[in-house]
PDB file of N, CA, C and O in Angstrom:
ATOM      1  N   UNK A   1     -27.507 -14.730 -17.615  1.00  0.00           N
ATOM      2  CA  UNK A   1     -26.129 -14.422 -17.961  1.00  0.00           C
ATOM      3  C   UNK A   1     -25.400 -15.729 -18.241  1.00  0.00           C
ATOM      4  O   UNK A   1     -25.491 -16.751 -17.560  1.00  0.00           O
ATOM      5  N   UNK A   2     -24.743 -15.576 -19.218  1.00  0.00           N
ATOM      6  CA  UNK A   2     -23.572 -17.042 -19.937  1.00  0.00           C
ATOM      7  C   UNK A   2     -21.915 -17.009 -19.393  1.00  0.00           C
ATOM      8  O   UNK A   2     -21.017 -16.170 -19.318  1.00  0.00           O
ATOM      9  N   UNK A   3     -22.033 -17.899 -19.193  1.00  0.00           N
ATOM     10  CA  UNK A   3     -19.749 -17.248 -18.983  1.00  0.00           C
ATOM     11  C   UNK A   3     -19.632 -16.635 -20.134  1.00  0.00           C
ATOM     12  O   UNK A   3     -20.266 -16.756 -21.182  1.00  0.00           O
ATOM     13  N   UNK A   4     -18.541 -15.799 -19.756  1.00  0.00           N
ATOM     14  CA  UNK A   4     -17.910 -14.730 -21.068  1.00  0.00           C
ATOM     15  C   UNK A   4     -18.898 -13.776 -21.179  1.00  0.00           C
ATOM     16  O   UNK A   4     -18.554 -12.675 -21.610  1.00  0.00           O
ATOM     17  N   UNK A   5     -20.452 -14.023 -20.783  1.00  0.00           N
ATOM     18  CA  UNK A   5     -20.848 -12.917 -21.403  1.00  0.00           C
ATOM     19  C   UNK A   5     -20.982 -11.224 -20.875  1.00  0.00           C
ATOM     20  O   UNK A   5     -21.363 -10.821 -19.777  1.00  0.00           O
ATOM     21  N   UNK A   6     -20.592 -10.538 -21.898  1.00  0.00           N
ATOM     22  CA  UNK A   6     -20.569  -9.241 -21.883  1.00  0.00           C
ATOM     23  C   UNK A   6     -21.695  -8.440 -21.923  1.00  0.00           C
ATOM     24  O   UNK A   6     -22.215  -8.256 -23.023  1.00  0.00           O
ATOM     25  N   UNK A   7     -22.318  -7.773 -20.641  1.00  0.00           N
ATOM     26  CA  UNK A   7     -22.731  -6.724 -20.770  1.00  0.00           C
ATOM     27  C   UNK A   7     -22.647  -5.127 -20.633  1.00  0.00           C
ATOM     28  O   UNK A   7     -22.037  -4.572 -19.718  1.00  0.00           O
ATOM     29  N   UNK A   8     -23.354  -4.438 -21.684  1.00  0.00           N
ATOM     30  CA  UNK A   8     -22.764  -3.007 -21.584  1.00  0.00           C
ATOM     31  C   UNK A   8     -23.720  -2.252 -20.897  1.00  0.00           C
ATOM     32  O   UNK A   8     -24.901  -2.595 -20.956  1.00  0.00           O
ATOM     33  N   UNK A   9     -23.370  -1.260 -20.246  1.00  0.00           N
ATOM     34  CA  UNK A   9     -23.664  -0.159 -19.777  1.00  0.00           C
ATOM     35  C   UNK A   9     -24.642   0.900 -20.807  1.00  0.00           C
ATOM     36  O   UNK A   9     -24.114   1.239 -21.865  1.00  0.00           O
ATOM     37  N   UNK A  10     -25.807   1.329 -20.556  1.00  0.00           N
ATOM     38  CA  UNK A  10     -26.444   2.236 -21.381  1.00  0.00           C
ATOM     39  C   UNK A  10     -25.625   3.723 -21.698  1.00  0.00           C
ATOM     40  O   UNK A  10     -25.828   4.440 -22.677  1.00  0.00           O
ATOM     41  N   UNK A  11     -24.827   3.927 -20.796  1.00  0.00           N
ATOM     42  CA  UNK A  11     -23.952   4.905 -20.952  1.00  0.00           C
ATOM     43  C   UNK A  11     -22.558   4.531 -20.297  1.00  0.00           C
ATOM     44  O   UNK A  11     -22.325   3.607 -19.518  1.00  0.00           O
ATOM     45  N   UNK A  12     -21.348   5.857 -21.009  1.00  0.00           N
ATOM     46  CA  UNK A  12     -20.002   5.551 -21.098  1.00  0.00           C
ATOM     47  C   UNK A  12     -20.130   5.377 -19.217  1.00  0.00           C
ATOM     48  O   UNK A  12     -20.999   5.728 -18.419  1.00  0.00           O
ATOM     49  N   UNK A  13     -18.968   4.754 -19.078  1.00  0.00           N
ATOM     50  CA  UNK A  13     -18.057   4.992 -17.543  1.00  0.00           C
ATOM     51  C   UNK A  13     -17.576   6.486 -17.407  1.00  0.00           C
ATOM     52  O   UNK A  13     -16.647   6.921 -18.087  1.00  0.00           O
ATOM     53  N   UNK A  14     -18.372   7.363 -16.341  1.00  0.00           N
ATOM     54  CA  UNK A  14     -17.535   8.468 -15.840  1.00  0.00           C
ATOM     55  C   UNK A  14     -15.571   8.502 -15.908  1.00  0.00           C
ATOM     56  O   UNK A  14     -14.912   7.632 -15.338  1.00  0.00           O
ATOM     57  N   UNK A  15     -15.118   9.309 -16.461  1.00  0.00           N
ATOM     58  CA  UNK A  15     -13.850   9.662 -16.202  1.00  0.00           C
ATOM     59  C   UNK A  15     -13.412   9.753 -14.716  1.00  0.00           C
ATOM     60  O   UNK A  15     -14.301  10.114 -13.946  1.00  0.00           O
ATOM     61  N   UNK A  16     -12.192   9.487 -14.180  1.00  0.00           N
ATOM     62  CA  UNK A  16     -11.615   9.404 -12.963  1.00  0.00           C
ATOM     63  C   UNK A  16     -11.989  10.815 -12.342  1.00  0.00           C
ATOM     64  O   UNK A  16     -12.098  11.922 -12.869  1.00  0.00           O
ATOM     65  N   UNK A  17     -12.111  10.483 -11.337  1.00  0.00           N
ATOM     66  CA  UNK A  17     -12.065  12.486 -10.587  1.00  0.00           C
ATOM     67  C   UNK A  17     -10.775  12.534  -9.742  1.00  0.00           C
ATOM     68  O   UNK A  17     -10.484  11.932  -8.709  1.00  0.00           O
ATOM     69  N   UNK A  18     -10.022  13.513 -10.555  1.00  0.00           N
ATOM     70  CA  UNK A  18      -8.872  13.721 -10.519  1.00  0.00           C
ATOM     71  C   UNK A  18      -8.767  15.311  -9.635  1.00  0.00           C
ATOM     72  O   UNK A  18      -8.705  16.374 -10.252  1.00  0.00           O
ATOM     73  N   UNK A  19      -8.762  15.248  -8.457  1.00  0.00           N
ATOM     74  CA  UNK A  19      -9.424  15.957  -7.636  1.00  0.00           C
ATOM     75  C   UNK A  19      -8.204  17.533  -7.810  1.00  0.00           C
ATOM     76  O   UNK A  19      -8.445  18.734  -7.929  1.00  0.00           O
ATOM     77  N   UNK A  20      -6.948  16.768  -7.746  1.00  0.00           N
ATOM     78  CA  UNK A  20      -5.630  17.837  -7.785  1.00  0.00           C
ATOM     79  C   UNK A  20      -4.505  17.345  -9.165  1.00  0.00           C
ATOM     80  O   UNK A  20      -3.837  16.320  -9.297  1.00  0.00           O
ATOM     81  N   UNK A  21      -4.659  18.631 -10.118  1.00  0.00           N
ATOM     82  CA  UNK A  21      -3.892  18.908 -11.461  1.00  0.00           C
ATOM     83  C   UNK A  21      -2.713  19.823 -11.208  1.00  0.00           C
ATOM     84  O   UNK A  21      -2.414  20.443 -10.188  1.00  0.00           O
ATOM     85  N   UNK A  22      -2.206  19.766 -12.211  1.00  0.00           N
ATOM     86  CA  UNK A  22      -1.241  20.645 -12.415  1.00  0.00           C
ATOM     87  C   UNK A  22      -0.511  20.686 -14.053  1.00  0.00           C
ATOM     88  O   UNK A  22      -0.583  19.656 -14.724  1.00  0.00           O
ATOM     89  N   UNK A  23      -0.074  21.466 -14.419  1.00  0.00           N
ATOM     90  CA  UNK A  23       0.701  21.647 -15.326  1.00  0.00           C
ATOM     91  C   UNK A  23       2.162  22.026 -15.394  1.00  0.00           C
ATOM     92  O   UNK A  23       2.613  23.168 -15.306  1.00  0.00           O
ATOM     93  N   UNK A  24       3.007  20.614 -15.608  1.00  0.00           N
ATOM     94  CA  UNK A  24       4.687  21.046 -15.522  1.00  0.00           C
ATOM     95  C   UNK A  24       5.013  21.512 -16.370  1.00  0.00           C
ATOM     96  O   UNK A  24       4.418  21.068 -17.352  1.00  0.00           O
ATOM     97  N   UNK A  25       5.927  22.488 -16.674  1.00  0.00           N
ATOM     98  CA  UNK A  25       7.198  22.470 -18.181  1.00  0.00           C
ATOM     99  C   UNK A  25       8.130  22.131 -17.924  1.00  0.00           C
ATOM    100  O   UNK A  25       8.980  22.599 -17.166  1.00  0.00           O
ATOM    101  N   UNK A  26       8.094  20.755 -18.868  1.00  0.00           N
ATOM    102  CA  UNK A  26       9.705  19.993 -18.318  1.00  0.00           C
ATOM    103  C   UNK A  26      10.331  19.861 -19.339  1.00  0.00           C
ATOM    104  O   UNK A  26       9.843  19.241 -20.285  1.00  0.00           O
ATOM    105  N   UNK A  27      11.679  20.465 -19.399  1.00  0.00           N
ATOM    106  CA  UNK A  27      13.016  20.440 -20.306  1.00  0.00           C
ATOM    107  C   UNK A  27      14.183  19.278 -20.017  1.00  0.00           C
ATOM    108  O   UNK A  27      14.724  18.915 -18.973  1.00  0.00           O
ATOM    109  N   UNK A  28      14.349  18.797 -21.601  1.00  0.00           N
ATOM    110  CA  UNK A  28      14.817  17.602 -21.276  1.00  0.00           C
ATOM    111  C   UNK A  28      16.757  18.255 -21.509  1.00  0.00           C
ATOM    112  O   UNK A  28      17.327  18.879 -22.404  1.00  0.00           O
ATOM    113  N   UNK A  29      16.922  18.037 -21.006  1.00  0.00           N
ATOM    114  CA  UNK A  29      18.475  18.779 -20.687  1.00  0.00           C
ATOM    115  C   UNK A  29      19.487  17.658 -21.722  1.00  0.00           C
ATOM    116  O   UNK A  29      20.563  17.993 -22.217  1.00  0.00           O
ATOM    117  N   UNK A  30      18.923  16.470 -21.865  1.00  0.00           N
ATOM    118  CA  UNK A  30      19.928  15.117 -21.828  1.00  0.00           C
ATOM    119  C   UNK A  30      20.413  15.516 -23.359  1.00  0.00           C
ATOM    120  O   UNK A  30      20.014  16.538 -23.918  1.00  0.00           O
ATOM    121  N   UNK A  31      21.326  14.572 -23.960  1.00  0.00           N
ATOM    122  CA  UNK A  31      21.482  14.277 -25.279  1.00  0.00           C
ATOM    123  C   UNK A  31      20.533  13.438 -25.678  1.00  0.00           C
ATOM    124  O   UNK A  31      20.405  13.585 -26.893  1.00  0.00           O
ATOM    125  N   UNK A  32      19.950  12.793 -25.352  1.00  0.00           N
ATOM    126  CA  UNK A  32      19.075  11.425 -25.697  1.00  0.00           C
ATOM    127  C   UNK A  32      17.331  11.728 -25.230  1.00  0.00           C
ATOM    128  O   UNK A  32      17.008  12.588 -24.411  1.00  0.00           O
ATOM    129  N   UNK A  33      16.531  10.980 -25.825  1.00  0.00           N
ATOM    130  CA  UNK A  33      14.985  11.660 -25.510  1.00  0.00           C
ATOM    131  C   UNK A  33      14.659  10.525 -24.667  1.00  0.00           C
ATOM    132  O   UNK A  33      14.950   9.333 -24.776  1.00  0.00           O
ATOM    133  N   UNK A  34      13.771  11.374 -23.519  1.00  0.00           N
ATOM    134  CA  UNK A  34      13.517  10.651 -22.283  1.00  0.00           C
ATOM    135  C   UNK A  34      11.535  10.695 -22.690  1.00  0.00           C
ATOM    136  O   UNK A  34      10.840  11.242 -23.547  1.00  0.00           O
ATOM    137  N   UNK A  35      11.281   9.751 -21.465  1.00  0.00           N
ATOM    138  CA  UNK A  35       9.633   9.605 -21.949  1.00  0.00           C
ATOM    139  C   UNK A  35       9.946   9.551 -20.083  1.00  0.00           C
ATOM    140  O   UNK A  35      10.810   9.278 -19.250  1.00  0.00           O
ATOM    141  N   UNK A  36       8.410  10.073 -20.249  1.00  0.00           N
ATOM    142  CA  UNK A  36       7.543  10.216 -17.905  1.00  0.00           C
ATOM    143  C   UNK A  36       6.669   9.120 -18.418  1.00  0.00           C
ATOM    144  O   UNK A  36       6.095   9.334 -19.486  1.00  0.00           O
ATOM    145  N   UNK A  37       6.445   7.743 -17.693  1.00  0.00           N
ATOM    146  CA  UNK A  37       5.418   6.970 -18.056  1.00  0.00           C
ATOM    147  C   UNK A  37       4.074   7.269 -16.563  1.00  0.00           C
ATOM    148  O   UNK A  37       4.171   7.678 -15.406  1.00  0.00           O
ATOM    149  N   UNK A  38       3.135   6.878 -17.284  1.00  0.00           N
ATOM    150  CA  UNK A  38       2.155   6.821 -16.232  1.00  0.00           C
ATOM    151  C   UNK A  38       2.165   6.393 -14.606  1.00  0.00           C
ATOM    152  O   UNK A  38       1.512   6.821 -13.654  1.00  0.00           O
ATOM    153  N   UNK A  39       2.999   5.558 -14.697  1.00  0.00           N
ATOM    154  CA  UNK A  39       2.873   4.815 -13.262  1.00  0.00           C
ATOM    155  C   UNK A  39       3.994   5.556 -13.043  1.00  0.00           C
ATOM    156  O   UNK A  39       3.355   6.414 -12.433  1.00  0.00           O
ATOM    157  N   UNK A  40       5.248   6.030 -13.002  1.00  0.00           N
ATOM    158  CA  UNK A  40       6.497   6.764 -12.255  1.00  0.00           C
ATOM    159  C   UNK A  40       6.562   7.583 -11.779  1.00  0.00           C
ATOM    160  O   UNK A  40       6.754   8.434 -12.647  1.00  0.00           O
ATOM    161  N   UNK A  41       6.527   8.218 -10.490  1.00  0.00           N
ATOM    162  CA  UNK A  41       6.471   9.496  -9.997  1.00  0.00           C
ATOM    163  C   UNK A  41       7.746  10.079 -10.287  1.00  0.00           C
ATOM    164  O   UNK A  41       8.926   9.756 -10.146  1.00  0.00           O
ATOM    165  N   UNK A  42       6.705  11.642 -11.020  1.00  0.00           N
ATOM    166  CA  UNK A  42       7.209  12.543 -11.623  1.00  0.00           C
ATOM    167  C   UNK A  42       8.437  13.339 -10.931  1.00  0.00           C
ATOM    168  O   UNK A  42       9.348  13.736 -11.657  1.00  0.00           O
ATOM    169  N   UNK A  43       8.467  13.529  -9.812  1.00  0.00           N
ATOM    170  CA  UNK A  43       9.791  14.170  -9.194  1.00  0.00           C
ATOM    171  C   UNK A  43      10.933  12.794  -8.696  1.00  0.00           C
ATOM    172  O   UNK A  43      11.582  13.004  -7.672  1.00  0.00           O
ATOM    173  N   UNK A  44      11.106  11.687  -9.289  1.00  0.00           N
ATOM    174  CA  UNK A  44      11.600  10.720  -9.088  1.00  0.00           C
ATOM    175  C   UNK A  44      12.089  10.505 -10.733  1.00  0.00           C
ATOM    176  O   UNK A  44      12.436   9.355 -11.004  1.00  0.00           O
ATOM    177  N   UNK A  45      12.141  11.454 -11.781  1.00  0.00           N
ATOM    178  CA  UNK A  45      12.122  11.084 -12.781  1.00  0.00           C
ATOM    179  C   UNK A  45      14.033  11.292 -13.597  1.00  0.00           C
ATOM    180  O   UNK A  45      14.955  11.325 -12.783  1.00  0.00           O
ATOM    181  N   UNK A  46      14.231  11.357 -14.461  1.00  0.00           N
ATOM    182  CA  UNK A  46      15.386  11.255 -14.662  1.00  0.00           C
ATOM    183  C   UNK A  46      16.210  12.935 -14.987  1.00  0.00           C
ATOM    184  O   UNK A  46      16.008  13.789 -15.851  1.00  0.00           O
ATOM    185  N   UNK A  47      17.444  12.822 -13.515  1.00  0.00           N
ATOM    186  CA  UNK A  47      17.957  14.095 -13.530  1.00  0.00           C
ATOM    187  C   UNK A  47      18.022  14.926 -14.448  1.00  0.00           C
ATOM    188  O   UNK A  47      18.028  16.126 -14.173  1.00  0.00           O
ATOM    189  N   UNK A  48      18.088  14.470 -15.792  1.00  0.00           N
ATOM    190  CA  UNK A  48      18.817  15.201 -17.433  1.00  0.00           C
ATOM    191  C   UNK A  48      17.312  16.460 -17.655  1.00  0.00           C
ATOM    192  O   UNK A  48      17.485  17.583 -18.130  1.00  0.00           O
ATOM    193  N   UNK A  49      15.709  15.846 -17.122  1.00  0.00           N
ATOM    194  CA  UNK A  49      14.729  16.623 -17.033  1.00  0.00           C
ATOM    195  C   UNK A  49      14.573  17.512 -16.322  1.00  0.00           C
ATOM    196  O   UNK A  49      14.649  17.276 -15.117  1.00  0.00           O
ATOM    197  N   UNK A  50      14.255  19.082 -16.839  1.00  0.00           N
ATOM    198  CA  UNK A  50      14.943  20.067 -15.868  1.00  0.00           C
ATOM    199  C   UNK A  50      13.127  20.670 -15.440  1.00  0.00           C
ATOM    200  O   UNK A  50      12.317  21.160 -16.227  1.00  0.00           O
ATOM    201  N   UNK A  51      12.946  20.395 -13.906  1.00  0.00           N
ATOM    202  CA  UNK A  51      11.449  21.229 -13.900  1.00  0.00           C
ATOM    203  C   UNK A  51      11.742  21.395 -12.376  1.00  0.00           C
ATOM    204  O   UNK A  51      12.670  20.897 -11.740  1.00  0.00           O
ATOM    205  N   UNK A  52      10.589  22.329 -11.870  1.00  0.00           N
ATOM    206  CA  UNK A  52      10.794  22.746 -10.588  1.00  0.00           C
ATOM    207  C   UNK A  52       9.871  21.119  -9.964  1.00  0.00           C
ATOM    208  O   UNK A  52       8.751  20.743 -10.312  1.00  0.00           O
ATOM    209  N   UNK A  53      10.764  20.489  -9.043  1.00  0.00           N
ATOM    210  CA  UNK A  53      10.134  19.446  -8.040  1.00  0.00           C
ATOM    211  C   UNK A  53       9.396  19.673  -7.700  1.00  0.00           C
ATOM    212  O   UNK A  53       8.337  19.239  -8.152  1.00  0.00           O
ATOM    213  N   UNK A  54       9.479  20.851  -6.252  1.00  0.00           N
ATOM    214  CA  UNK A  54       9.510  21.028  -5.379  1.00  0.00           C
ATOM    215  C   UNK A  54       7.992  20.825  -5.500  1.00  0.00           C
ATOM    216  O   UNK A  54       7.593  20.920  -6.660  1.00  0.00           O
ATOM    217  N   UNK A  55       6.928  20.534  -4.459  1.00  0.00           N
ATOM    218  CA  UNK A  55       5.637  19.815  -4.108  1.00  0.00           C
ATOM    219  C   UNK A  55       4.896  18.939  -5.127  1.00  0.00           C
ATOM    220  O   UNK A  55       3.690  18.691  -5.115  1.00  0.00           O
ATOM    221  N   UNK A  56       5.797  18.516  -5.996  1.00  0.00           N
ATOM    222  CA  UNK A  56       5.924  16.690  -6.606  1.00  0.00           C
ATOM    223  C   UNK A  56       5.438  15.669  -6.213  1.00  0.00           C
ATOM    224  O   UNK A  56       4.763  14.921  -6.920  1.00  0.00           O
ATOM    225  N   UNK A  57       5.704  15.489  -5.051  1.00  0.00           N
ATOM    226  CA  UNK A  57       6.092  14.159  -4.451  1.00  0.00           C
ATOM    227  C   UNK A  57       4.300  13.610  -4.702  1.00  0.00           C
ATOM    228  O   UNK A  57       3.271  14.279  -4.601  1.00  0.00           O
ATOM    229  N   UNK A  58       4.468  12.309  -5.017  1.00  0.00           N
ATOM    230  CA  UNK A  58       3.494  11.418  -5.313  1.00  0.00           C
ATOM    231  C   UNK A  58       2.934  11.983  -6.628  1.00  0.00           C
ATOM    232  O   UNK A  58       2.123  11.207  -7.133  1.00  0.00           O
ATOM    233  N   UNK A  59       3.088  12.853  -7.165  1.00  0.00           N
ATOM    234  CA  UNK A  59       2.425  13.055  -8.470  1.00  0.00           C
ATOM    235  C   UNK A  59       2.582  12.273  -9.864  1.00  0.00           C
ATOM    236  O   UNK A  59       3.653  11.666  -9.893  1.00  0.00           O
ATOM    237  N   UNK A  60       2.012  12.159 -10.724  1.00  0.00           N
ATOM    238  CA  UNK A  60       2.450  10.755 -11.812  1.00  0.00           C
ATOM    239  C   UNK A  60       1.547  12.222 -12.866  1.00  0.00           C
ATOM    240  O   UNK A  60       0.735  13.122 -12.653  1.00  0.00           O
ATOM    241  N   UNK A  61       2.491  11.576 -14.220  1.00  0.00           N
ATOM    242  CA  UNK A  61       1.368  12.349 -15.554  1.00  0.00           C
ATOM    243  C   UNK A  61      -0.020  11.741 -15.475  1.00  0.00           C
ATOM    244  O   UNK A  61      -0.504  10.635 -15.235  1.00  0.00           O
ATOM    245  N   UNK A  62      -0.392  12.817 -15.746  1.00  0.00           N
ATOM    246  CA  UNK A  62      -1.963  12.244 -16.229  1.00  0.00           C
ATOM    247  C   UNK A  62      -2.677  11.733 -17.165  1.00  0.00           C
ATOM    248  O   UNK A  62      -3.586  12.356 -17.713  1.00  0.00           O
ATOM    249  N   UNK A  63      -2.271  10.275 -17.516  1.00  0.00           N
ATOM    250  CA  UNK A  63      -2.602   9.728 -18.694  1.00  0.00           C
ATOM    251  C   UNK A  63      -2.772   8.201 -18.798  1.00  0.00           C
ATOM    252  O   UNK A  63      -2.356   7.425 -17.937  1.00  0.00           O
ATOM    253  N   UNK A  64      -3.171   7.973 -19.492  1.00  0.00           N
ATOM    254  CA  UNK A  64      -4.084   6.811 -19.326  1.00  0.00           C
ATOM    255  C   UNK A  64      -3.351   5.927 -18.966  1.00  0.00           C
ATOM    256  O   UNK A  64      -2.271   6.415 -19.298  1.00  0.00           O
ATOM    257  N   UNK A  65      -3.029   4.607 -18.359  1.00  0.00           N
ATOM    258  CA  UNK A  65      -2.446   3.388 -17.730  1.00  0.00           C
ATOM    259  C   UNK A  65      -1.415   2.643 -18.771  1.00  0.00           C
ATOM    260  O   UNK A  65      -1.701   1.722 -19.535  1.00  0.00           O
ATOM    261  N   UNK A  66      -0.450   3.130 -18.641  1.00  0.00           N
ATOM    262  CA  UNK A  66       0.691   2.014 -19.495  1.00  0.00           C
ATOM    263  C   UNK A  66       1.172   3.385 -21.020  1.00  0.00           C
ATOM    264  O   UNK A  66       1.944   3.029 -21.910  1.00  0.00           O
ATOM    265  N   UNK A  67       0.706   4.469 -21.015  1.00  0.00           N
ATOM    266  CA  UNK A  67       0.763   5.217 -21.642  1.00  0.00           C
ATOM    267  C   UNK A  67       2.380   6.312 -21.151  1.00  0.00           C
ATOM    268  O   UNK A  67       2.846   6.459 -20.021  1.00  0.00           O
ATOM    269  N   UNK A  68       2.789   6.792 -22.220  1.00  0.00           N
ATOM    270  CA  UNK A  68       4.263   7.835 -21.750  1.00  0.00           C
ATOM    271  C   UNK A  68       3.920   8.825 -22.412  1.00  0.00           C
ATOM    272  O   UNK A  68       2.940   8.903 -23.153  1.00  0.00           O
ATOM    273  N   UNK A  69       4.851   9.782 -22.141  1.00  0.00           N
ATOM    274  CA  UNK A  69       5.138  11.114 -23.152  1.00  0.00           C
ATOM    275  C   UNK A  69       6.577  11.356 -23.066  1.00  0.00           C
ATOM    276  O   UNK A  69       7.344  11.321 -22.104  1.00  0.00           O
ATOM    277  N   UNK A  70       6.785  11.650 -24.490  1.00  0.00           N
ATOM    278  CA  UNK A  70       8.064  11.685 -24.964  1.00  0.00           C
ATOM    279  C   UNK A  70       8.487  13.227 -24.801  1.00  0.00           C
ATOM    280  O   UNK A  70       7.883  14.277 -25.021  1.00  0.00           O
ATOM    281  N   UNK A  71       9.683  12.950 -24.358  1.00  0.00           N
ATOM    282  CA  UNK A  71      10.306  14.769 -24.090  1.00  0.00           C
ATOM    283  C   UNK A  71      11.792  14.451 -25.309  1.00  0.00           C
ATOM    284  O   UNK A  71      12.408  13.388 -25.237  1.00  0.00           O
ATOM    285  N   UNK A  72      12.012  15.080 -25.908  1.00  0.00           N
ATOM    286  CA  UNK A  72      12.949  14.898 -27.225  1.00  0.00           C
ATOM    287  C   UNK A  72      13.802  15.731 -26.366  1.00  0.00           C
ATOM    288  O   UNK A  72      13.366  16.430 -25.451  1.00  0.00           O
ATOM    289  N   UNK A  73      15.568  15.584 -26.843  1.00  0.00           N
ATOM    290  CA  UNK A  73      16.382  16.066 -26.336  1.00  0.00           C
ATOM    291  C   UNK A  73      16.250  17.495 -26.803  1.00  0.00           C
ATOM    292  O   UNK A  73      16.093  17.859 -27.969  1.00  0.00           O
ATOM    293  N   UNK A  74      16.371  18.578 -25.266  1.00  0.00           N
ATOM    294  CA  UNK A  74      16.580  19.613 -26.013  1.00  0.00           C
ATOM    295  C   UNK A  74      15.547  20.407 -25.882  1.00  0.00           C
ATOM    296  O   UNK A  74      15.860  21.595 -25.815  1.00  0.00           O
ATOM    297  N   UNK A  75      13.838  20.054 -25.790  1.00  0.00           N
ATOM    298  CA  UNK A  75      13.243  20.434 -25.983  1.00  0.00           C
ATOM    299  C   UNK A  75      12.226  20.548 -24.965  1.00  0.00           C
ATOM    300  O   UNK A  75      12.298  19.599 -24.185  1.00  0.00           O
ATOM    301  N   UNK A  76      11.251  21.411 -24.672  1.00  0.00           N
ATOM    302  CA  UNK A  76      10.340  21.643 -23.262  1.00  0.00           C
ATOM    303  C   UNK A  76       9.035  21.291 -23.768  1.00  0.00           C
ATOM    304  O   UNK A  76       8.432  21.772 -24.727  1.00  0.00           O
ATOM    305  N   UNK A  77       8.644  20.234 -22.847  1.00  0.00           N
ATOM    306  CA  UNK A  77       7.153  20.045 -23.394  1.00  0.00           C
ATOM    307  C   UNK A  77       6.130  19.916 -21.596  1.00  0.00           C
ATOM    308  O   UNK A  77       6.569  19.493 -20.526  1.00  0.00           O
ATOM    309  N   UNK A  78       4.644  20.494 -21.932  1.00  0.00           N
ATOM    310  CA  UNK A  78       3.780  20.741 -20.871  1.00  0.00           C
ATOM    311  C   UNK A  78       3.376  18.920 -20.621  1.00  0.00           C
ATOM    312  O   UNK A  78       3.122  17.919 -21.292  1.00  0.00           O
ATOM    313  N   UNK A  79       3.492  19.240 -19.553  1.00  0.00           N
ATOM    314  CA  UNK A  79       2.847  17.800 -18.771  1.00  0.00           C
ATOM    315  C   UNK A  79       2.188  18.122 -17.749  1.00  0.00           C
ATOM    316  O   UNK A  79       2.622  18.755 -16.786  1.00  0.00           O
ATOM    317  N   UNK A  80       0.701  17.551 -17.955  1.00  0.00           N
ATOM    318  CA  UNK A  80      -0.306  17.616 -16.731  1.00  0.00           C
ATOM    319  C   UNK A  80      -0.382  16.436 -15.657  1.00  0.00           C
ATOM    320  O   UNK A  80      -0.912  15.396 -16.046  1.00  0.00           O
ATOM    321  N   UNK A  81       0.062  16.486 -14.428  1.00  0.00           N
ATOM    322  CA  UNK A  81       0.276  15.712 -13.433  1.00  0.00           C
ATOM    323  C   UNK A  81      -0.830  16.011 -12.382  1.00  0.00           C
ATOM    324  O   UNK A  81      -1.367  17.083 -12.103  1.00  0.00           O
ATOM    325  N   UNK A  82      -1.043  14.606 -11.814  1.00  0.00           N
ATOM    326  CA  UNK A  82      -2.181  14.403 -10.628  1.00  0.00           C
ATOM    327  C   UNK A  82      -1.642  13.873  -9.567  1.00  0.00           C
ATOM    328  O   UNK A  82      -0.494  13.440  -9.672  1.00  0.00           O
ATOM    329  N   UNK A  83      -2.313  13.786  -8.346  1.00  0.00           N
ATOM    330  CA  UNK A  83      -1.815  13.422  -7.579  1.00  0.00           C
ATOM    331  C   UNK A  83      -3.504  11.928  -7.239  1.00  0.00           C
ATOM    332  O   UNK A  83      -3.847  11.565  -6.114  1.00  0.00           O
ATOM    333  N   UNK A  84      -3.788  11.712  -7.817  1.00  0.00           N
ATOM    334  CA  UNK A  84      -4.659  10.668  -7.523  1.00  0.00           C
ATOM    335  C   UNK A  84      -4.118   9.405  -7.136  1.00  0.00           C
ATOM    336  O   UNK A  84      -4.870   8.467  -6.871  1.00  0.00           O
TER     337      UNK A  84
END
């Protein structure tokens, strides 16, 4: 092996095991379009988003690291949240 050097794997990296899912519908109430980013827990998110909390707590969307989803004013879109 060299510094820098890269070796690959004969096969991909397993996906995370994301042991507990869910699916929100969250309505964005605001005038203005809000985004849930990956790292922010989801029942910590901004009041104007209208979804049921309630057993939230620690959950984040489920999506890849540094990634958001955009909720447009006005409009209800599904978000799948984990608790990993």
């Amino acid at each position: 092996m060299r510094p820098g050097e890269i070796i690959l794997a004969d096969a991909p990296a397993p996906a995370a095991d994301h042991a507990r899912t869910a699916t929100v519908a969250v309505t964005n109430a605001g005038r203005f379009d809000a985004y849930l980013t990956s790292h922010f827990p989801v029942a910590r998110a901004s009041a104007a988003l209208r979804f049921d909390r309630d057993g939230l707590d620690g959950a984040r969307p489920l999506l890849p690291s540094g990634a958001s989803v955009l909720i447009p004013a006005g409009a209800t879109v599904d978000v799948e949240v984990t608790w990993s």
